[in-house]
PQR file of N, CA, C, O and H, with PARSE charges and radii, in Angstrom:
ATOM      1  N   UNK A   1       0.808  -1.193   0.000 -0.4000 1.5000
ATOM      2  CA  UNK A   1       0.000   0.000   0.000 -0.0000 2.0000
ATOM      3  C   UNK A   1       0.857   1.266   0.000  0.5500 1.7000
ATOM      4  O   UNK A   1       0.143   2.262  -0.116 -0.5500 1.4000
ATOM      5  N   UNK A   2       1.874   1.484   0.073 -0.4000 1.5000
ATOM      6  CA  UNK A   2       2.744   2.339   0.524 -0.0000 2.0000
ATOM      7  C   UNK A   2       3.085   2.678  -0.695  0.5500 1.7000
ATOM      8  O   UNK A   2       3.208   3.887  -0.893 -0.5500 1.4000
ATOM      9  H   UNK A   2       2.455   0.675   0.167  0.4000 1.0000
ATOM     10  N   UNK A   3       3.337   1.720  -1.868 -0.4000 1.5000
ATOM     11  CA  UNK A   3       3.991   2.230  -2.967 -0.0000 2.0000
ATOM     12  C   UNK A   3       3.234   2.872  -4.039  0.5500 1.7000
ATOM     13  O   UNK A   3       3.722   3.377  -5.050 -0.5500 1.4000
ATOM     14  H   UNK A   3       3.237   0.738  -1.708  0.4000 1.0000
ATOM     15  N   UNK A   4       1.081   2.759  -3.497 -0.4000 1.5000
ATOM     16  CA  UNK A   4       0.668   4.022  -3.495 -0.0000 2.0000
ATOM     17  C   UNK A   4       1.133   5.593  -3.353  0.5500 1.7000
ATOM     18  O   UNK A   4       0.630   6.593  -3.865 -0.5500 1.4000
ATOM     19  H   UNK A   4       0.685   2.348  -2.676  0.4000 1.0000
ATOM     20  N   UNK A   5       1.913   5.503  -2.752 -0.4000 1.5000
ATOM     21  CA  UNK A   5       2.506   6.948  -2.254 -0.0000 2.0000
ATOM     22  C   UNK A   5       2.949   7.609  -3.164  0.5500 1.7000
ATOM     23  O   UNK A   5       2.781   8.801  -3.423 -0.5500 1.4000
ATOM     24  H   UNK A   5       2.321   4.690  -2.336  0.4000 1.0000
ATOM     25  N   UNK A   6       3.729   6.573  -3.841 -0.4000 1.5000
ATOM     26  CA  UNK A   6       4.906   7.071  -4.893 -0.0000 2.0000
ATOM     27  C   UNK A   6       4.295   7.145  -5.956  0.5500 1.7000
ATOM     28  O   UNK A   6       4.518   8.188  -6.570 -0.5500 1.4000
ATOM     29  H   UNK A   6       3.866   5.605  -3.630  0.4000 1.0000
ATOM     30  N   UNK A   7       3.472   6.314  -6.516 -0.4000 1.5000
ATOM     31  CA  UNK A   7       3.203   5.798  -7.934 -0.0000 2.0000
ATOM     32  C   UNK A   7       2.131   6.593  -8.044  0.5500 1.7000
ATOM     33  O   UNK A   7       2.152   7.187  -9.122 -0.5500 1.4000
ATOM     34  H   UNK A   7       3.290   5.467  -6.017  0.4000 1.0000
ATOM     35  N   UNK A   8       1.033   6.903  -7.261 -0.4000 1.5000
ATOM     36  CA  UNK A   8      -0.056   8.184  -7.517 -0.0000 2.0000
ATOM     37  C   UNK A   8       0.620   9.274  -8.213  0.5500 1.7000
ATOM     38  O   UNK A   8       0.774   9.455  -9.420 -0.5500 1.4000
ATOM     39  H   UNK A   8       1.015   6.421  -6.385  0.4000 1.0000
ATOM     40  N   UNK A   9       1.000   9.983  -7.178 -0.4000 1.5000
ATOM     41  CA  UNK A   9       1.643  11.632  -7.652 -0.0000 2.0000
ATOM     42  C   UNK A   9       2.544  11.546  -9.120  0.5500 1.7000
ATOM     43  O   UNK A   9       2.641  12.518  -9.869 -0.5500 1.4000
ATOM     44  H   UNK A   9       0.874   9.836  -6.197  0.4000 1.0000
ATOM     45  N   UNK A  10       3.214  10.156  -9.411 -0.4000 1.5000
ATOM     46  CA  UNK A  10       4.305  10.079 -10.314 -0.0000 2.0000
ATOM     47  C   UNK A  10       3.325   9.653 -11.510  0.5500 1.7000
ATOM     48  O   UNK A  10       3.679  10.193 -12.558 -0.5500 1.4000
ATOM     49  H   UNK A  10       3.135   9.366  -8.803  0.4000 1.0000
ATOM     50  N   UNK A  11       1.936   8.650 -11.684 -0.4000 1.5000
ATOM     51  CA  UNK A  11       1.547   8.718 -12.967 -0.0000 2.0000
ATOM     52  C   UNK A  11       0.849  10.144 -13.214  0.5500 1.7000
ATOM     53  O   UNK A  11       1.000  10.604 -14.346 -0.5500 1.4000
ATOM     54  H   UNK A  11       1.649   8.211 -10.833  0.4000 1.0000
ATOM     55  N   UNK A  12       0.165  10.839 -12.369 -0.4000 1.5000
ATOM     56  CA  UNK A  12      -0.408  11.852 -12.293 -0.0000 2.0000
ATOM     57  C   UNK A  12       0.606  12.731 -12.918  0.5500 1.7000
ATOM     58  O   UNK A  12       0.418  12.800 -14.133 -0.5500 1.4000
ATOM     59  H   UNK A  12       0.043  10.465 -11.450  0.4000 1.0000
ATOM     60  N   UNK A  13       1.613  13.424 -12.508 -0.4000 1.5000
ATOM     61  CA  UNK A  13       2.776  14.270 -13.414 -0.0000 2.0000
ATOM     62  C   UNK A  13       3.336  13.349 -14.143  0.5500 1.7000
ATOM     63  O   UNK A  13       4.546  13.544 -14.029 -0.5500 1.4000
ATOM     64  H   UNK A  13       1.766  13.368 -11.521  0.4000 1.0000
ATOM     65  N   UNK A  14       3.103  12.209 -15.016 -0.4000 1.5000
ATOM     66  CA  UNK A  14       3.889  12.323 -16.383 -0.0000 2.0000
ATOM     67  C   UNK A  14       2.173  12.263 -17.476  0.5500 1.7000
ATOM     68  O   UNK A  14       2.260  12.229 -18.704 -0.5500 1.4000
ATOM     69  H   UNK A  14       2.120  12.051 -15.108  0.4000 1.0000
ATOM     70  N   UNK A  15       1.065  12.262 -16.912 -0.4000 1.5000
ATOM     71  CA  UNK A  15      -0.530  12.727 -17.216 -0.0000 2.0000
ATOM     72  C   UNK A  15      -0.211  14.062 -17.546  0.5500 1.7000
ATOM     73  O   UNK A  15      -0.347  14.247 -18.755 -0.5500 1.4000
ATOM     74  H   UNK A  15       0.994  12.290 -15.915  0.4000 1.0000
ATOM     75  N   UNK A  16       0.121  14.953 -16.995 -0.4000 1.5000
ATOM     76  CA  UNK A  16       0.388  16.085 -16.890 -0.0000 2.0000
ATOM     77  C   UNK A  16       1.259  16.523 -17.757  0.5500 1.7000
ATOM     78  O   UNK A  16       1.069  17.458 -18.535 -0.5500 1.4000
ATOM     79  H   UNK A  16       0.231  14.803 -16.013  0.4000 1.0000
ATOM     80  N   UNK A  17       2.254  15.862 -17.658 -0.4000 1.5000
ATOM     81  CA  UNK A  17       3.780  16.799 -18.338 -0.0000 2.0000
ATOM     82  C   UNK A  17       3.006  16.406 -19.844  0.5500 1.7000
ATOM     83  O   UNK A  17       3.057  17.170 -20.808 -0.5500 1.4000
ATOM     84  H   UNK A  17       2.409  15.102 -17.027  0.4000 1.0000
ATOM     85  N   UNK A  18       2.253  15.024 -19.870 -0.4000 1.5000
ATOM     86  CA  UNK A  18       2.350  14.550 -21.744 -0.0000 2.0000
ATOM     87  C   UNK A  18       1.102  15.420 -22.039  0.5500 1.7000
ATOM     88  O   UNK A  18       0.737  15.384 -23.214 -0.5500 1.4000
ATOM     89  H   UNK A  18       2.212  14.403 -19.087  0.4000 1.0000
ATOM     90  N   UNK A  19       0.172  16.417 -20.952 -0.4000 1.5000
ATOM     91  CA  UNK A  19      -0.921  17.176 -21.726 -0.0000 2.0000
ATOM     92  C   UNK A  19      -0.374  18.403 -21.665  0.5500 1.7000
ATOM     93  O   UNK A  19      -1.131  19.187 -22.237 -0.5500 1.4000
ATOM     94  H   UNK A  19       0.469  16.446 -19.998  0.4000 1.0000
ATOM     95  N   UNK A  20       0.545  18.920 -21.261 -0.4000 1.5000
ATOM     96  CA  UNK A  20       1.160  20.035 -21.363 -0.0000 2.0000
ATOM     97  C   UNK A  20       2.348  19.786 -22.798  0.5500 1.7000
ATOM     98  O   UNK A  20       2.555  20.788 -23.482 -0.5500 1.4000
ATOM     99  H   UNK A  20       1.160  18.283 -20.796  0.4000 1.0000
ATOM    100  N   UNK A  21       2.901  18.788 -23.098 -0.4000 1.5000
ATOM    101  CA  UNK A  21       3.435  18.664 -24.459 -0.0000 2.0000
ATOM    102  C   UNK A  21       2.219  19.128 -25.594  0.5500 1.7000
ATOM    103  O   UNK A  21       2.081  20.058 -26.389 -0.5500 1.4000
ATOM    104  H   UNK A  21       2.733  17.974 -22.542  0.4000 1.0000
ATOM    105  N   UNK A  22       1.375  17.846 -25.161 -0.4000 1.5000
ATOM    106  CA  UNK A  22       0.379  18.124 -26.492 -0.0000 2.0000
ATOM    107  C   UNK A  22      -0.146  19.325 -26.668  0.5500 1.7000
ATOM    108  O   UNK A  22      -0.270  19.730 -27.824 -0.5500 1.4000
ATOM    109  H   UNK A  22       1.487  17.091 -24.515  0.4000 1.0000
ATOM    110  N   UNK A  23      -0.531  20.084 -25.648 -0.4000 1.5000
ATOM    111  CA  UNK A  23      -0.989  21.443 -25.821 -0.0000 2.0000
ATOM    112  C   UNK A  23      -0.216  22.792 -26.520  0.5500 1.7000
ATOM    113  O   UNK A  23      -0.612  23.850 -27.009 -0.5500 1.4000
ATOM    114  H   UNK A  23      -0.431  19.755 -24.709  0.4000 1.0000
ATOM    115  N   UNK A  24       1.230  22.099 -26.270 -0.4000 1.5000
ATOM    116  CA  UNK A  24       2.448  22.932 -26.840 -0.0000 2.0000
ATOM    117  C   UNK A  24       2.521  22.330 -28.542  0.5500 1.7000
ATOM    118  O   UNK A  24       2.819  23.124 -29.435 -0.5500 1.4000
ATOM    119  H   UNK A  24       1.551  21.239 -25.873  0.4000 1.0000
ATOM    120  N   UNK A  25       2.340  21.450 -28.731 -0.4000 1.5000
ATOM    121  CA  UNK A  25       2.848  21.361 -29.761 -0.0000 2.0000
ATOM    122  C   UNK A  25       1.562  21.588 -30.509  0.5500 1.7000
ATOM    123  O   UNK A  25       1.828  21.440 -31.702 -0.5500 1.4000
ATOM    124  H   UNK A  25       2.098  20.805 -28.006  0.4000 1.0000
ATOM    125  N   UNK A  26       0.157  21.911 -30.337 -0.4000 1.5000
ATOM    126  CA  UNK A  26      -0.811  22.372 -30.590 -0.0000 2.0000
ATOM    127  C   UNK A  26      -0.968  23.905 -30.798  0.5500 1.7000
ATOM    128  O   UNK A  26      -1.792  24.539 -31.457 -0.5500 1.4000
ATOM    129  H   UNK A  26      -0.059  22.031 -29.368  0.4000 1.0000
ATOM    130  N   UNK A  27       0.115  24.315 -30.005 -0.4000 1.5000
ATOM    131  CA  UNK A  27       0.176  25.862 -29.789 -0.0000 2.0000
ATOM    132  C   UNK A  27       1.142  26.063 -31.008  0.5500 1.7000
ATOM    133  O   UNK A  27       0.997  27.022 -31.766 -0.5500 1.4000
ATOM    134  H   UNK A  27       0.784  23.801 -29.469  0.4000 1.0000
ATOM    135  N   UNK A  28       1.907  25.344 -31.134 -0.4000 1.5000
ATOM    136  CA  UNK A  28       3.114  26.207 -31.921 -0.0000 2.0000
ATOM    137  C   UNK A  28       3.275  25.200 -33.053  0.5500 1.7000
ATOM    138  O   UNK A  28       4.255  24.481 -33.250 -0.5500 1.4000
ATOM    139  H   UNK A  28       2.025  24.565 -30.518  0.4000 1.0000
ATOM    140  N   UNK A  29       2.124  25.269 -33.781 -0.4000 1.5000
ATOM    141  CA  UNK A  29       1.452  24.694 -35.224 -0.0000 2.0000
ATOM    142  C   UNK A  29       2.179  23.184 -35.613  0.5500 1.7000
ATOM    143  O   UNK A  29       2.126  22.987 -36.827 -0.5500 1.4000
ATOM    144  H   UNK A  29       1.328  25.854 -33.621  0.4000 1.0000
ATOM    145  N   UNK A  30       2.766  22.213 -34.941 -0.4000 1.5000
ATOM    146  CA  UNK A  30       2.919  21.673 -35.230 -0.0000 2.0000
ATOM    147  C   UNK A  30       2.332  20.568 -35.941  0.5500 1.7000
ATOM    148  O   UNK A  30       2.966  19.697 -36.536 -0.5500 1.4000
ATOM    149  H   UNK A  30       2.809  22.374 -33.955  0.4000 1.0000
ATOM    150  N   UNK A  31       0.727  20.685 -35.814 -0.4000 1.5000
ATOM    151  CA  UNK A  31      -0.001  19.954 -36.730 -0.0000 2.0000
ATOM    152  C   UNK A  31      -1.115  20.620 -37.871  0.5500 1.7000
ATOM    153  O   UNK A  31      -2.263  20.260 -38.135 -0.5500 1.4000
ATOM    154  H   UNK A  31       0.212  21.393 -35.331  0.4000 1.0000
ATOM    155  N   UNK A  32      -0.381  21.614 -38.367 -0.4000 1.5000
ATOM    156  CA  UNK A  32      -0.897  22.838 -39.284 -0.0000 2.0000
ATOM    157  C   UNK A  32      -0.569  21.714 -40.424  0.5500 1.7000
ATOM    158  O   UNK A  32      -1.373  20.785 -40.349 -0.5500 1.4000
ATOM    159  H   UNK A  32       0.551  21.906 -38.152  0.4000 1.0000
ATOM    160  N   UNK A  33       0.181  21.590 -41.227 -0.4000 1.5000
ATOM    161  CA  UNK A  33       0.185  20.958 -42.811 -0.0000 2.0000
ATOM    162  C   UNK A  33       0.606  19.376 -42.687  0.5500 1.7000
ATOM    163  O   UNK A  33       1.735  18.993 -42.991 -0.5500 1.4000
ATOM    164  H   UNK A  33       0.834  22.345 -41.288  0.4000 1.0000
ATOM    165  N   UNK A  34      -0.362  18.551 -42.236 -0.4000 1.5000
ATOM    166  CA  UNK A  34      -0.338  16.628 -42.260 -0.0000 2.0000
ATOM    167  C   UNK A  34      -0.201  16.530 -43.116  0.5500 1.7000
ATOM    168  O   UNK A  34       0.812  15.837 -43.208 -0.5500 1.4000
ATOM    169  H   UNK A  34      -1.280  18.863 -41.989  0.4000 1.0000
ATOM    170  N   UNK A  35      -0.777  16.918 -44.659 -0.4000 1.5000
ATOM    171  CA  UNK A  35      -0.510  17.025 -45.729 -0.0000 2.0000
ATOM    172  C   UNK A  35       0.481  17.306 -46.743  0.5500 1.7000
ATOM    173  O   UNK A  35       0.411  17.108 -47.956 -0.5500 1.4000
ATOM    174  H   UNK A  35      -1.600  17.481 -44.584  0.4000 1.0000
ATOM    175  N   UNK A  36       1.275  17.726 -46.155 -0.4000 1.5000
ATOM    176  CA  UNK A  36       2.387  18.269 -46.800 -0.0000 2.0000
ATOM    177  C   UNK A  36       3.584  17.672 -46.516  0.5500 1.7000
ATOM    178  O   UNK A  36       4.501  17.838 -47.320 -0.5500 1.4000
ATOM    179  H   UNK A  36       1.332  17.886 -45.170  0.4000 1.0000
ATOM    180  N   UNK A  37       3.788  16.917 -45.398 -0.4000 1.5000
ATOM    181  CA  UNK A  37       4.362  16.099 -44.897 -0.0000 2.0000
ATOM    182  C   UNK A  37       4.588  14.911 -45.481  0.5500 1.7000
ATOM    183  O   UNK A  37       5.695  14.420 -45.700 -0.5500 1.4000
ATOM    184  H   UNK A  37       3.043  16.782 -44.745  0.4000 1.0000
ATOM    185  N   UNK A  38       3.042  14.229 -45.853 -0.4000 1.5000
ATOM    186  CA  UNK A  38       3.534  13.150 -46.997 -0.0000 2.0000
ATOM    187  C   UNK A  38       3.485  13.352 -48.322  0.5500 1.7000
ATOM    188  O   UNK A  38       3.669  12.451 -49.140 -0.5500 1.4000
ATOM    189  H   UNK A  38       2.143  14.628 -45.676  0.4000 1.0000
ATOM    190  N   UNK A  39       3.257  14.439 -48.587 -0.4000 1.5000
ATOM    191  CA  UNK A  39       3.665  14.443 -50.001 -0.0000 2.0000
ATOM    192  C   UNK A  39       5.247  14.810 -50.430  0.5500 1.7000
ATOM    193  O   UNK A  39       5.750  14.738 -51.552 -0.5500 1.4000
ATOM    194  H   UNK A  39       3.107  15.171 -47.922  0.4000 1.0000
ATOM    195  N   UNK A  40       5.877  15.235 -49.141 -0.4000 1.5000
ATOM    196  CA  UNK A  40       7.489  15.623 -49.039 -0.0000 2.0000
ATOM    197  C   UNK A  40       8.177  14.080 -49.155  0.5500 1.7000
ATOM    198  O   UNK A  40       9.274  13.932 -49.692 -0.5500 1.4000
ATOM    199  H   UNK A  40       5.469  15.293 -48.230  0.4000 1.0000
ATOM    200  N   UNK A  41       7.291  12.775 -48.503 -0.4000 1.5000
ATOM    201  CA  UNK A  41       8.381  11.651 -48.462 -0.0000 2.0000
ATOM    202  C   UNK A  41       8.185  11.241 -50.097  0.5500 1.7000
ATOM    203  O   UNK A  41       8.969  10.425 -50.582 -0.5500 1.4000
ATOM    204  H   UNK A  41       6.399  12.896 -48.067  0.4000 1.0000
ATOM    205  N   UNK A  42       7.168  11.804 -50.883 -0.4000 1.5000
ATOM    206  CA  UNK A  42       6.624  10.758 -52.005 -0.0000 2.0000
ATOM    207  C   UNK A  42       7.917  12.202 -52.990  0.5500 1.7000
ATOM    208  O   UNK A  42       7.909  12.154 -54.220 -0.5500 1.4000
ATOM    209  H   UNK A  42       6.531  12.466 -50.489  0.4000 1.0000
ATOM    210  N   UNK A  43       8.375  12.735 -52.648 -0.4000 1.5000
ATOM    211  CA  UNK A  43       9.486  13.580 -53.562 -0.0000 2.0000
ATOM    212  C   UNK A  43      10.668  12.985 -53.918  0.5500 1.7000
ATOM    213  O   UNK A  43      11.393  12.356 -53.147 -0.5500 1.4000
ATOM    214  H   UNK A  43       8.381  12.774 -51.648  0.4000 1.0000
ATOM    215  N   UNK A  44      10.842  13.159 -54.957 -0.4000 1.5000
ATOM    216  CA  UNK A  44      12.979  12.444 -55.322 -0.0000 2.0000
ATOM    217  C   UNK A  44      13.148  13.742 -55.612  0.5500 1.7000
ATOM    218  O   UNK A  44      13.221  14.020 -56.809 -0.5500 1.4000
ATOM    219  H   UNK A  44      10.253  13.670 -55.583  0.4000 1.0000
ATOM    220  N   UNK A  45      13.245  14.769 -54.681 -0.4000 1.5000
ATOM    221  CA  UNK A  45      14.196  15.908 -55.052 -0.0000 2.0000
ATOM    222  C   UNK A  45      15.550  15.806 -54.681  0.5500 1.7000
ATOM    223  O   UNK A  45      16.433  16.508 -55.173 -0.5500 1.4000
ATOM    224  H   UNK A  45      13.186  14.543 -53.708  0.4000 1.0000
ATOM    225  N   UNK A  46      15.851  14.371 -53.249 -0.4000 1.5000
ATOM    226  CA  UNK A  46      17.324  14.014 -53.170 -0.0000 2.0000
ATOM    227  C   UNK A  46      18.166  13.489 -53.666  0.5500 1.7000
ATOM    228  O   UNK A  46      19.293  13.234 -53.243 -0.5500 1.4000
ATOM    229  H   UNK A  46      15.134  13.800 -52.849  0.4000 1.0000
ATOM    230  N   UNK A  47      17.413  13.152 -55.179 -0.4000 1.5000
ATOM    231  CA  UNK A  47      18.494  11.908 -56.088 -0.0000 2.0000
ATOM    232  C   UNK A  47      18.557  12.700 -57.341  0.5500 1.7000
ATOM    233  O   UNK A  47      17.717  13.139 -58.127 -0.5500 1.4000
ATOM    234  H   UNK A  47      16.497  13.359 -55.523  0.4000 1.0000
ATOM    235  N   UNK A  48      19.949  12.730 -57.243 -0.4000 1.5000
ATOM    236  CA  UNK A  48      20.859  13.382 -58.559 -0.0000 2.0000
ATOM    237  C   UNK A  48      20.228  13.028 -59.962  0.5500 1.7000
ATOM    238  O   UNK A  48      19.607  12.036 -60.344 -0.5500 1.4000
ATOM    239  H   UNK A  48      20.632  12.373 -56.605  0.4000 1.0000
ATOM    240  N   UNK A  49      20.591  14.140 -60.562 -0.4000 1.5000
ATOM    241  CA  UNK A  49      19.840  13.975 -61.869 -0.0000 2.0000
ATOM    242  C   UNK A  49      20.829  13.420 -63.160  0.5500 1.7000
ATOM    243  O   UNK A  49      21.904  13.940 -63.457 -0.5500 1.4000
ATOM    244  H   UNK A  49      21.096  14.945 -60.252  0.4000 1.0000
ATOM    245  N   UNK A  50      20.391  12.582 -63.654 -0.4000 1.5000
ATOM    246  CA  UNK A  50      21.968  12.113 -64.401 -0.0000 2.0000
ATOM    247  C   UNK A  50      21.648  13.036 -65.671  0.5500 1.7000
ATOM    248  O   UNK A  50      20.583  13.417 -66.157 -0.5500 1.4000
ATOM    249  H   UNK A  50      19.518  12.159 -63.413  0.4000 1.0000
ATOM    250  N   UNK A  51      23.001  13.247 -66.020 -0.4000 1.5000
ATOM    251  CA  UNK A  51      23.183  14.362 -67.674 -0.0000 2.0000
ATOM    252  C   UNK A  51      22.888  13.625 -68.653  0.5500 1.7000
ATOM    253  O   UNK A  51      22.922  14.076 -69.798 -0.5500 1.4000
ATOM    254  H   UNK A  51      23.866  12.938 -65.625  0.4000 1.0000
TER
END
C-alpha cells in the first residue's frame, strides 16, 4: 500500500507533463500541414539527376 505513495503523484505528473506537451505542440502549429508532410516523403528531389 505504501507504494501508493509514490506511484499516484508520479503517474499523475507524467498525465500532466504529456498534456502540457500536447498542448504545446498544438500551440506552436505543429499539426498545421499533415498534408504536406507526406507528399514531401513521395518527392525524389534528393536523387541526382543524371546528364
Amino acid at each position: 500500500m505504501n507504494v501508493l505513495i509514490y506511484l499516484l503523484p508520479m503517474a499523475l505528473g507524467l498525465g500532466l507533463a504529456g498534456l502540457l506537451a500536447f498542448l504545446w505542440s498544438l500551440r506552436t502549429g505543429q499539426y498545421d500541414d499533415m498534408e504536406g508532410a507526406a507528399i514531401r516523403v513521395l518527392s525524389d528531389d534528393d536523387l541526382r539527376r543524371q546528364p
